[in-house]
MARBA-3410 file (N, C-alpha, C, O; in Angstrom, 1 decimal):
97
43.4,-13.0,-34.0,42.1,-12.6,-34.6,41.6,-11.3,-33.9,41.9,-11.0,-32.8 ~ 41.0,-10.7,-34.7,40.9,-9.0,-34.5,39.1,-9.1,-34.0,38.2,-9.2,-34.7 ~ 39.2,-9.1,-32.7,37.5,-9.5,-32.4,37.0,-8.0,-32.2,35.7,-7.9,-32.1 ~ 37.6,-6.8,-32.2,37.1,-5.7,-32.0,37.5,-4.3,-32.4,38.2,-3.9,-31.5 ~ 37.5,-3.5,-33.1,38.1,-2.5,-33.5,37.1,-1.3,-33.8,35.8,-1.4,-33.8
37.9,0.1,-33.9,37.6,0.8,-33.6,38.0,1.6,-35.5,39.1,1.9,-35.8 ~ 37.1,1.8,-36.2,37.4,2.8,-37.4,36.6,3.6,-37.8,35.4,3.2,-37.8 ~ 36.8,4.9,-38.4,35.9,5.9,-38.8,36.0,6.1,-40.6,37.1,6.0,-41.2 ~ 35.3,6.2,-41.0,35.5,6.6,-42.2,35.3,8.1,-42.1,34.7,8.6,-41.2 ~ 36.1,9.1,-43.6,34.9,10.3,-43.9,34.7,10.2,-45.2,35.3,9.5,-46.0
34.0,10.9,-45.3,32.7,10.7,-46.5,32.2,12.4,-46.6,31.6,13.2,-46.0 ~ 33.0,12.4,-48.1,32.3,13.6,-48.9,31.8,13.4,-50.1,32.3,12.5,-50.8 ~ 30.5,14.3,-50.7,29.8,14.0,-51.5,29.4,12.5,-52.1,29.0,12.3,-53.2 ~ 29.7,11.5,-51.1,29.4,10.1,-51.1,30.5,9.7,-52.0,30.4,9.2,-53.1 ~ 31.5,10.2,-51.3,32.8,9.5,-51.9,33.6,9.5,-50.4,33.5,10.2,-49.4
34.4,8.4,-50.7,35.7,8.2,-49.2,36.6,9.0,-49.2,37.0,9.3,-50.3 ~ 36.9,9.5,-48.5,38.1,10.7,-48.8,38.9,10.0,-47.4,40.1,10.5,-47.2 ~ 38.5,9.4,-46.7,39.8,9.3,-45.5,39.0,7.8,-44.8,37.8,7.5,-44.8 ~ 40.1,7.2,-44.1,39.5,6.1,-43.1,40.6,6.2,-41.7,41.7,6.4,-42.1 ~ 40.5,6.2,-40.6,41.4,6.3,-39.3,41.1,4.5,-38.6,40.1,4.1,-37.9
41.9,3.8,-38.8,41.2,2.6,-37.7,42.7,2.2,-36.9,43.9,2.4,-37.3 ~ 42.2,1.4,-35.3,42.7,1.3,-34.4,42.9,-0.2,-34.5,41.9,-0.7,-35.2 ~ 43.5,-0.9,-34.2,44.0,-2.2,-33.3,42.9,-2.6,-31.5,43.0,-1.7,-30.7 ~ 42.5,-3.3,-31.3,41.9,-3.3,-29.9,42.8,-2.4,-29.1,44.0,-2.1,-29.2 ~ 41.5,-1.9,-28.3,42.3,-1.2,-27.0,43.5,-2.7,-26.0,43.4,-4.0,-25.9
44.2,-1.8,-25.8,45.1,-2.3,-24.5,45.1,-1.8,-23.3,44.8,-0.7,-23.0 ~ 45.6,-2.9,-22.4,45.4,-1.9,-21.3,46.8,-1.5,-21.0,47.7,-2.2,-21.5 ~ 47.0,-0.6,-20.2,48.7,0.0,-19.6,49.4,0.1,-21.1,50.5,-0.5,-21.4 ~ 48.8,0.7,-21.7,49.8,1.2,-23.1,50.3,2.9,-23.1,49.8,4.0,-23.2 ~ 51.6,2.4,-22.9,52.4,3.6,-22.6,52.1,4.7,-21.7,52.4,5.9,-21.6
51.1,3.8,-20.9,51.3,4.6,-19.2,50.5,3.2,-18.2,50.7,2.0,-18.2 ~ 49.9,3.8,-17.8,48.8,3.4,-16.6,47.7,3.3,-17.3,47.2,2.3,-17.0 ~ 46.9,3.9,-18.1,46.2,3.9,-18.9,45.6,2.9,-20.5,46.5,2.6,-21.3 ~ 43.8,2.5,-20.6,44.2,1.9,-21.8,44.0,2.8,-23.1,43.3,3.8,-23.2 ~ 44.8,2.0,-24.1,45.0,2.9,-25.3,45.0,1.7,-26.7,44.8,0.5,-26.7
45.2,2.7,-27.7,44.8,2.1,-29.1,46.1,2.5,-29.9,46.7,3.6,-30.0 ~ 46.3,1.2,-30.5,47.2,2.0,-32.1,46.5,1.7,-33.2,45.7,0.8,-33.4 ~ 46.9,2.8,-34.1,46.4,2.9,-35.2,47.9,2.5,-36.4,48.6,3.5,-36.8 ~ 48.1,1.5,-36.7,48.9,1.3,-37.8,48.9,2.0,-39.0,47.9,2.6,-39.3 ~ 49.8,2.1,-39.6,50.3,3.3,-40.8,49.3,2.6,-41.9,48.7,3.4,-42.6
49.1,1.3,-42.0,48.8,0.8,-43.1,46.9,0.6,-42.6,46.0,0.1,-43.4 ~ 46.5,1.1,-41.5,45.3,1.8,-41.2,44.6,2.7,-41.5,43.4,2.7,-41.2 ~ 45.3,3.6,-41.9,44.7,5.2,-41.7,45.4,5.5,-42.7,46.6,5.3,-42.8 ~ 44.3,6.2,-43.8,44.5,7.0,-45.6,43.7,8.2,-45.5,42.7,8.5,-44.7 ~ 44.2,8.9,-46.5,43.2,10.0,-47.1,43.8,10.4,-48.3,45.0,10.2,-48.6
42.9,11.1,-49.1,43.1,11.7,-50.4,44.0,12.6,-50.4,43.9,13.4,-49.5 ~ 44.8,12.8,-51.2,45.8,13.8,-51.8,45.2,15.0,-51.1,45.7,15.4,-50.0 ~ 43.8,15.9,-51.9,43.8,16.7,-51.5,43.2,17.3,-50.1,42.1,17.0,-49.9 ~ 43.7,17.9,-49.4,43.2,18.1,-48.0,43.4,17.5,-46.8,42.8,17.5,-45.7 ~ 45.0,16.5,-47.4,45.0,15.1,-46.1,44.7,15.2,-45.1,43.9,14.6,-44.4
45.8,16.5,-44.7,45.7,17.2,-43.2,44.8,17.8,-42.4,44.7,18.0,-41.2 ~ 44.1,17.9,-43.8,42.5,18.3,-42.7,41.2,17.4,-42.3,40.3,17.5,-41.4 ~ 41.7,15.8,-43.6,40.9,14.7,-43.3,41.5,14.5,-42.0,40.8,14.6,-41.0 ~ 42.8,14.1,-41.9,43.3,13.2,-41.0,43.2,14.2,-39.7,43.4,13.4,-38.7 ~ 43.0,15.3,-39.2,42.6,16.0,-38.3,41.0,15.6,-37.7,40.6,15.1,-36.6
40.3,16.1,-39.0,38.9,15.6,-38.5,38.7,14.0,-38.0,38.4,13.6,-36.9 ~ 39.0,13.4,-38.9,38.8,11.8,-38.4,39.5,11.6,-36.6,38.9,10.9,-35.8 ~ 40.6,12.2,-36.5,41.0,11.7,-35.1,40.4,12.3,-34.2,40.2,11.9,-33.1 ~ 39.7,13.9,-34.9,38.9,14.8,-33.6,37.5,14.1,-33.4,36.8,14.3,-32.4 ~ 37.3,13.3,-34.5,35.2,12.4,-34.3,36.3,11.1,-33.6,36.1,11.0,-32.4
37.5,10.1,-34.0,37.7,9.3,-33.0,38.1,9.3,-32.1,37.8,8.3,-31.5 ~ 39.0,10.3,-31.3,39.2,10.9,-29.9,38.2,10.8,-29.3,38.1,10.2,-28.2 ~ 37.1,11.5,-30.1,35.6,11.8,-29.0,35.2,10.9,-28.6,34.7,11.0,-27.5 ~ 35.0,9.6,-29.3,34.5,8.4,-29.8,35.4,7.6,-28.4,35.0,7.4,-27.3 ~ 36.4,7.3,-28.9,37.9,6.8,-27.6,37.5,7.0,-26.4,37.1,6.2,-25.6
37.6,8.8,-26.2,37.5,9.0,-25.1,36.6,8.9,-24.0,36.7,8.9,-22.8 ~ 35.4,8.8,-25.1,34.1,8.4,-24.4,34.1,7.1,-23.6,33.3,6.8,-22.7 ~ 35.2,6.4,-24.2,35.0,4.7,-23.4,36.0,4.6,-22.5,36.2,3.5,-21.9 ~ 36.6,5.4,-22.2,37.9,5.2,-21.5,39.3,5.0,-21.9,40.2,4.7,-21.1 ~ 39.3,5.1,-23.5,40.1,4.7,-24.0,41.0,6.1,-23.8,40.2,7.1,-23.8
42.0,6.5,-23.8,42.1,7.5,-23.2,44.1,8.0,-23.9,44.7,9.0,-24.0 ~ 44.4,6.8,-24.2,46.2,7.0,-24.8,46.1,6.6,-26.2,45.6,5.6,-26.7 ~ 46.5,7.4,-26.8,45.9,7.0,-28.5,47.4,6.9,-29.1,48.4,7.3,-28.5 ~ 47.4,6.4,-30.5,49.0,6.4,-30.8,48.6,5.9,-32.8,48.1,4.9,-33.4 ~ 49.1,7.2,-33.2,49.0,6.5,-34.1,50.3,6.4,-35.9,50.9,7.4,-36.2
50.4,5.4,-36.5,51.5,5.7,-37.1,51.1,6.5,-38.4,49.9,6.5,-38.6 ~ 51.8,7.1,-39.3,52.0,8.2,-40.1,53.6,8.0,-41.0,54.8,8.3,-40.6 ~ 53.0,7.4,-42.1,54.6,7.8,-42.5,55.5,9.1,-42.7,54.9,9.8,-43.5 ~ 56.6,9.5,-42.4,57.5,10.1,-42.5,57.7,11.9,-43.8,58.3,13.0,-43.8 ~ 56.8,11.1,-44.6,56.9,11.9,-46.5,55.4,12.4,-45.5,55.5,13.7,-45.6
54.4,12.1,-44.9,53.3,12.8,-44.7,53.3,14.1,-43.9,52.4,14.3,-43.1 ~ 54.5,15.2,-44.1,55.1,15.9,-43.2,53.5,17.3,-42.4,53.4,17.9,-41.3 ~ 52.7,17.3,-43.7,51.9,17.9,-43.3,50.8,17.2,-42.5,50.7,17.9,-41.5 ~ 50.1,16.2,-42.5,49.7,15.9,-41.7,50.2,15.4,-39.8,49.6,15.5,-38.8 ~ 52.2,14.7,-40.2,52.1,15.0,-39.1,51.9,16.4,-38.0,51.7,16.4,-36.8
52.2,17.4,-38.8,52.3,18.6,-38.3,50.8,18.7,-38.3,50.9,20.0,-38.2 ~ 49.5,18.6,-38.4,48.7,18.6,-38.1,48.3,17.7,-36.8,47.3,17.8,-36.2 ~ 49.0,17.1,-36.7,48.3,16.1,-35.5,49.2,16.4,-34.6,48.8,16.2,-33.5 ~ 50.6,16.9,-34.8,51.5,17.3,-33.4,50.8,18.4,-32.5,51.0,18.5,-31.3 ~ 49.9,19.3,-33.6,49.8,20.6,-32.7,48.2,20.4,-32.2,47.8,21.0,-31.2
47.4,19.4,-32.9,46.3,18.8,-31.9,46.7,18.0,-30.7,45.9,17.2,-30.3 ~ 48.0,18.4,-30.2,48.7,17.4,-28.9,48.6,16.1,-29.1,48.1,15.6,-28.2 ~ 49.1,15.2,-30.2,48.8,14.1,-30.4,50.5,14.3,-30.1,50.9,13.7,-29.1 ~ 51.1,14.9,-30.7,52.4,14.4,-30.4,53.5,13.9,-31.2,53.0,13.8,-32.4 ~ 55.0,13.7,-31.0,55.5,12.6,-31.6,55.9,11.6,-31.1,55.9,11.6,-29.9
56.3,10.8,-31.8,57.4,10.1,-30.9,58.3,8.9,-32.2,58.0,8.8,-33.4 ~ 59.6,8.0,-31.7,60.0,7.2,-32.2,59.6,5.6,-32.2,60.2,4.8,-32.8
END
């Protein structure tokens, strides 16, 4: 049972255009540190502008994260989403397997 989570929506002209949500924090996830995943089947956005939804949402939930200590973030992205991963690799989010 999911007692706590962490998601953002964005919202243009009072329409959804994107949602980012996490899994509870953990602790010692993928270091010494606790952290959050964000599952693929968590985090959407609209056709147009993905890359810039899915930038914004992670830069208001970073801030949000990082504020609590949450501090190792991870999140999934399918594969065809080539421009958004390349938007989030060069916000230092990273890749990985």
């Amino acid at each position: 049972m999911i007692t706590q989570t962490h998601g953002y929506v964005a919202i243009e002209n009072n329409n959804i255009v994107g949602l980012m949500s996490f899994y509870n924090p953990t602790e010692n996830f993928f270091s010494t540190f606790p952290g959050v995943y964000g599952p693929m089947h968590g985090n959407a956005a609209t056709k147009e502008n993905k890359d810039k939804i899915y930038a914004r949402l992670y830069q208001y939930a970073a801030g949000e994260l990082v504020a609590k200590g949450i501090t190792t973030h991870s999140i999934g992205i399918f594969a065809h989403n080539e421009k958004v991963l390349q938007k989030l690799f060069y916000m230092d989010l990273g890749t990985g397997v």
